[in-house]
C-alpha positions in Angstrom: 13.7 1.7 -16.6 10.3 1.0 -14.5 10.2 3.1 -11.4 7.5 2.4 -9.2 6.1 5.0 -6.4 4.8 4.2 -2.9 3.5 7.2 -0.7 3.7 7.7 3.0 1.9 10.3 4.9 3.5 13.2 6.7 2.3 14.7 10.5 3.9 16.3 13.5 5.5 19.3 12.5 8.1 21.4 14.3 9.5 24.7 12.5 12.6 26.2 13.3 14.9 29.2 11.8 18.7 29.3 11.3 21.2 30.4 8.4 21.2 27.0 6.4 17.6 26.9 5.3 14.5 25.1 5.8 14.8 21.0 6.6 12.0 18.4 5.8 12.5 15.4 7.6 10.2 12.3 7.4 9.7 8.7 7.4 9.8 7.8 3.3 9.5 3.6 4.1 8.0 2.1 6.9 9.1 -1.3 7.9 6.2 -2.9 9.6 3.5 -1.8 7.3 1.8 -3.0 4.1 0.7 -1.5 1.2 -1.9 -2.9 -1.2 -1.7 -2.0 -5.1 -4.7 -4.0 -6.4 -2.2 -6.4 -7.9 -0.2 -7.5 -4.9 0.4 -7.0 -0.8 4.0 -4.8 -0.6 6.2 -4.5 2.1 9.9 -3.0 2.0 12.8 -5.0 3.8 14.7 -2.7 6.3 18.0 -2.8 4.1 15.6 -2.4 0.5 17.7 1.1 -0.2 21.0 0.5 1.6 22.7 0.5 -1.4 21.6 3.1 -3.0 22.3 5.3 0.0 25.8 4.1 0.0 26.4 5.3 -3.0 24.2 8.8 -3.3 22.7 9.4 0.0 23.4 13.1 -0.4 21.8 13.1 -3.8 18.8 11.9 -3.8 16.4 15.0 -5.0 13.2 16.0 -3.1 10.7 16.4 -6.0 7.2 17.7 -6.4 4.6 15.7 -6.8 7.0 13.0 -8.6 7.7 15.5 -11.7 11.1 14.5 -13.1 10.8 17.6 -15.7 11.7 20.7 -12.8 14.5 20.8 -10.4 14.2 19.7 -7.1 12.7 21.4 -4.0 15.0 19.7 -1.7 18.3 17.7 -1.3 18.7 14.5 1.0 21.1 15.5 3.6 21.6 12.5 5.7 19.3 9.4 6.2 18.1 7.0 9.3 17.4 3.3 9.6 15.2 3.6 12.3 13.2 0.6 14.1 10.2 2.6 12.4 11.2 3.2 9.1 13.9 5.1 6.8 14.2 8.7 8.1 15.2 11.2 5.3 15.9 14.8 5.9 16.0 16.7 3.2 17.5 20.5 2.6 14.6 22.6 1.0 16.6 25.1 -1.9 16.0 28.8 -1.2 13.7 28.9 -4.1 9.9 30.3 -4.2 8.8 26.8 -5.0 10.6 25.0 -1.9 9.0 27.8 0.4 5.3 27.0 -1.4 6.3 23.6 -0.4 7.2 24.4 3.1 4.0 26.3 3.5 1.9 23.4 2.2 3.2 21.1 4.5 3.2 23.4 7.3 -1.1 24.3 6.6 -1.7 20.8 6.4 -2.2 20.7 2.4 0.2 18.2 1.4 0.5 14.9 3.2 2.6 12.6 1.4 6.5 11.4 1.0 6.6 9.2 -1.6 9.6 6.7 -2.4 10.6 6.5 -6.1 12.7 3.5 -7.3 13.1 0.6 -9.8 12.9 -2.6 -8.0 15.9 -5.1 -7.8 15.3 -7.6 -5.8 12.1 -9.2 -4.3 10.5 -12.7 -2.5 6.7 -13.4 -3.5 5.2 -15.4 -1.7 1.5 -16.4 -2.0 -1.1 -15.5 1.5 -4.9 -16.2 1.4 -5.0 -16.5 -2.2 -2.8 -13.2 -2.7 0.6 -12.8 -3.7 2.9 -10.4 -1.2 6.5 -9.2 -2.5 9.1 -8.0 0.2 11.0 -5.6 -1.7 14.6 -6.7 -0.7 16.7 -4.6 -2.8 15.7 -1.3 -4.7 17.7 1.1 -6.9 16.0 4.8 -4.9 15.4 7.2 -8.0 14.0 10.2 -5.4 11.5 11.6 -3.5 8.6 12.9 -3.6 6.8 15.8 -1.7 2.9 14.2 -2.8 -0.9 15.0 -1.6 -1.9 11.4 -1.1 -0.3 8.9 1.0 -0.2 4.9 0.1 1.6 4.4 3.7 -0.7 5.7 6.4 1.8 4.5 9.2 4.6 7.2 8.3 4.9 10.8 8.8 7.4 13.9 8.7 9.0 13.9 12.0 9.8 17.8 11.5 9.9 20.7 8.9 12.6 23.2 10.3 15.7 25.2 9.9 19.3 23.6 10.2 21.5 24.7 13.5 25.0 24.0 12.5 26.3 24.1 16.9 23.5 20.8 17.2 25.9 18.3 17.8 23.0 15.5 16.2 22.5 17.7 13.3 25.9 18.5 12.2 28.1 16.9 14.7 31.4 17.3 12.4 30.5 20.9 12.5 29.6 21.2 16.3 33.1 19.4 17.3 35.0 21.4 15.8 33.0 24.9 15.3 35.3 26.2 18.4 38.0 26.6 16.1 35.6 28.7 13.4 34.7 31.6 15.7 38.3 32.3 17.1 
């Protein structure tokens, strides 16, 4: 299986404390930007990982530094097709290592999502004498939480806690968390 990496960076952080845990939520693939490897121009097609969030949007691991060999830091939770980009947010586990994580992100240290994923389907064209692929289709392995960024144009949007009575957070849970309490 070849599964190729492309890293975004992460900025604008907002921090906030509830019962569920610690949330990371970024851009992981910009739409309107570009990313040079050397060998080629790259660019992801809005839809490139629609159907691999269809079929395991909420497990899609948060991973250090791309190593496949510990468990995650995080969990996807929910993802965003945004005008942007694709908008992850990610559940950090309640471990020492997700709250080094956190911490990193928060002090600046680590600036990078990076999308993990075995390519499918591509166009290649050839522009100036150099060949550009639009990913079109990719098979999303993970992500991961990386110091470098390939993708300048993409950031975290927030690092902070869940709060289950935000009716855009959970709003299955706000509807009907009423009935919970009585």
């Amino acid at each position: 299986m070849n599964i190729e990496t492309r890293t975004v960076a992460l900025e604008h952080l907002e921090l906030r404390d509830d019962d569920d845990g610690h949330h990371l939520v970024g851009i992981v693939a910009p739409w309107h930007s570009t990313f040079d490897t050397g060998d080629y121009i790259e660019q992801f097609a809005k839809t490139v990982f629609d159907k691999s969030i269809t079929e395991r949007g909420t497990r899609i691991p948060l991973l250090e530094q791309h190593d496949r060999n510990r468990h995650p830091v995080g969990m996807s939770m929910s993802w965003e097709n945004t005008s942007d980009g694709l908008v992850a947010d990610f559940r950090l586990a309640n471990t020492p290592r997700a709250d080094e994580s956190r911490q990193l992100v928060l002090d600046n240290m680590v600036t990078g999502l990076s999308v993990a994923f075995q390519p499918i389907r591509n166009r290649t064209e050839t522009r100036d004498g150099r060949r550009h692929v639009l990913r079109l289709e990719g098979r999303l392995d993970h992500v991961g939480l990386v110091t470098a960024a390939a993708y300048n144009e993409a950031k975290v949007l927030a690092v902070r806690a869940y709060d289950p009575d935000d009716p855009q957070v959970a709003p299955r849970l706000a509807k009907w968390r009423h009935l919970l309490t009585n």
